[in-house]
N, C-alpha and C positions, 0 to 999 in steps of 0.2 A: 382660635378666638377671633371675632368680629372686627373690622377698625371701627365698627362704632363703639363698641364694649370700653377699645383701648379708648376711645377720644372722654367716655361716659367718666373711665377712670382717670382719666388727665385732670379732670377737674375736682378732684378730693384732693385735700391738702395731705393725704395717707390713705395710704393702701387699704381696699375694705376690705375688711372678711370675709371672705365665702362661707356662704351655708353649705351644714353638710347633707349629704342628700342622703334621705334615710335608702334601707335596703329593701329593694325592690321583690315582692315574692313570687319565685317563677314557676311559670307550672314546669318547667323542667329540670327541678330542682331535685325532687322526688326520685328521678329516673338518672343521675348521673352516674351512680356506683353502677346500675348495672350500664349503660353507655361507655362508660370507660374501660370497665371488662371485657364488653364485648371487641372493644378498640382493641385491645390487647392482646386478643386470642384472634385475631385476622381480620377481625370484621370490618371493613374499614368504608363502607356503604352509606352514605348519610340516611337516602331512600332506606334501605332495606332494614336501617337501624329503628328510622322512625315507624315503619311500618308495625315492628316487633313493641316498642312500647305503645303505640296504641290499643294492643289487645290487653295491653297492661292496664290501660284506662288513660293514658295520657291523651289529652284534650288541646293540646298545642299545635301551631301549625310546623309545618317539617321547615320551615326557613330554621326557626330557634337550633334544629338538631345542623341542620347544615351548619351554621353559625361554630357548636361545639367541637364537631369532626374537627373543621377549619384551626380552629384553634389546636387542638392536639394534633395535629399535622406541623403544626409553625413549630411547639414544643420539639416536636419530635427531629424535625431539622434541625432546631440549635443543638441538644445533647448533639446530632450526630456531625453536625460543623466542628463542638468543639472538640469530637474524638479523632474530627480528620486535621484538625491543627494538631493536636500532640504526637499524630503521627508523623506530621509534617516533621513539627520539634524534631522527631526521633530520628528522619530520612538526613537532615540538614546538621544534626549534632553530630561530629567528628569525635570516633571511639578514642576515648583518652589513653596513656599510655597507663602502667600498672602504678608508676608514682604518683601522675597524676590523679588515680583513683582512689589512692589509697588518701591523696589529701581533699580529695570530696569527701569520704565517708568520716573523716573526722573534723566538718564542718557541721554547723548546724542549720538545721534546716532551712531558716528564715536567711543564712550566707548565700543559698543553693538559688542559681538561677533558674527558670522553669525547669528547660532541655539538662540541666542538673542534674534536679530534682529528678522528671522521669527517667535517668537512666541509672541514677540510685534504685528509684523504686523497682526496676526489672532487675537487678542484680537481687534486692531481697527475696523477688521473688523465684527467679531461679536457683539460688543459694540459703536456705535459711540461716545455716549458722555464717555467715555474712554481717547478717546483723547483731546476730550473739557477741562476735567480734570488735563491731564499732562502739558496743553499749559498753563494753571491758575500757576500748582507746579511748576512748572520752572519759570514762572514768578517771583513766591513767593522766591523760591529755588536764582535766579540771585541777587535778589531786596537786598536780607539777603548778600551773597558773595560781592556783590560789592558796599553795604551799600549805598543805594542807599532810604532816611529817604523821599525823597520829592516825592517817587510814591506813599508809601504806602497810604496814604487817597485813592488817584486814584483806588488802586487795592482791598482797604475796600470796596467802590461803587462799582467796577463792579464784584465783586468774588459770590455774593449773586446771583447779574440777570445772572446766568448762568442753576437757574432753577434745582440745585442739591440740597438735602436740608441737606447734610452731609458737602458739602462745605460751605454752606452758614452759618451752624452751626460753623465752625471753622472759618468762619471769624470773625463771633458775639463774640468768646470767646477771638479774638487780639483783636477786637474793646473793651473791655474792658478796655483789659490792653495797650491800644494806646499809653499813654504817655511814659511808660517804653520802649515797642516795637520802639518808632520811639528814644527813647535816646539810646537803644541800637544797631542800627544803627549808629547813628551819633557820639557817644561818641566811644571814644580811651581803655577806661576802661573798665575790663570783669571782671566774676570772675571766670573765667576760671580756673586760679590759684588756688583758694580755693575748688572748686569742684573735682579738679586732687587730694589734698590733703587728701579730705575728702573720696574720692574712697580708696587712697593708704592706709588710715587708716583701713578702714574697710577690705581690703583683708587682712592684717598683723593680724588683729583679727579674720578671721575666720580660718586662720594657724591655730592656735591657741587652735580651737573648742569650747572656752567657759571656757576652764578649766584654765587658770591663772590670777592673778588678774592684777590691774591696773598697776604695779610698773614695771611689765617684759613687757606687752603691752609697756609703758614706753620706756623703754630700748629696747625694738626692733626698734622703731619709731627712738631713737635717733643713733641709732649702723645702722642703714638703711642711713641717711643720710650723 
């Protein structure tokens, strides 16, 4: 934009409008599909491109085709910038351990940071039932968070025919214990409480090393709370 344009505009008490500016008909409008095809399949010649539609009949000067080339060259750089950033992503992402990955594949997507993200997506790809896998933990993963006691049967029958025989082993080992699993769901009571306590105790003792007896363990437990 002009500074005189800006100075033109200082002087409205609001912003004007712009007209919009109708759409211009080019004569190389006609000739893009096959321009772009021929870009596609090698050709990559401004000259030699426009040469060929003029026997087509195009009546334009070759600046317009120079002009287009131009442009699907800049395209074509960015696709290929942004394939060399994800590859970058991938050189610079340090391979997770198997815990680790196993707590990537039961996030979701919108959790996953790029370098994440793409090295989920190459695991599905080298693996498909990988993803057959996470689609079952997230299932299990929801079912548990939003206590949801009246899938679980549903997800005992179908977690085995998925034909993994690691999952179907851990479903056998809930199927066991079904009763407690669906009251743990359903029920308000945990003992969440008494496991948080029973950890607290145990780091206050290994303070500790081993070397006091019960009476100072004692008195740390109760001088802590």
């Amino acid at each position: 934009m002009s500074r005189l344009t800006v100075y033109r505009y200082l002087r409205f008490q609001e912003f004007p409008g712009r007209a919009k500016t109708a759409e211009r008909n080019s004569k190389l409008k006609p000739f893009l599909n096959y321009l772009h095809q021929r870009f596609t399949e090698g050709c990559q010649n401004a000259t030699q491109l426009w040469r060929e539609i003029v026997e087509q009949g195009y009546q334009g000067k070759a600046a317009m085709v120079r002009r287009d080339v131009k442009n699907l060259r800049k395209r074509i750089r960015q696709v290929e910038s942004k394939d060399c950033q994800n590859k970058q992503l991938e050189i610079s992402f340090a391979t997770p351990s198997i815990r680790q990955t196993a707590i990537l594949l039961l996030k979701n997507e919108e959790q996953l940071k790029a370098e994440e993200k793409l090295f989920v997506e190459s695991i599905f790809k080298r693996r498909e039932e990988i993803n057959k896998i996470r689609q079952i933990g997230l299932e299990c993963q929801n079912m548990l968070r939003e206590r949801q006691s009246e899938k679980f049967k549903d997800w005992l029958k179908n977690s085995p025919k998925c034909g993994i025989k690691e999952l179907a082993g851990f479903a056998f080992g809930l199927k066991q214990d079904e009763a407690a699993v669906t009251q743990s769901m359903s029920s308000e009571w945990s003992n969440g409480q008494v496991e948080g306590q029973v950890n607290r105790l145990k780091n206050i003792k290994r303070q500790m090393y081993g070397r006091a007896n019960f009476d100072l363990l004692k008195a740390r437990v109760l001088y802590q709370n």
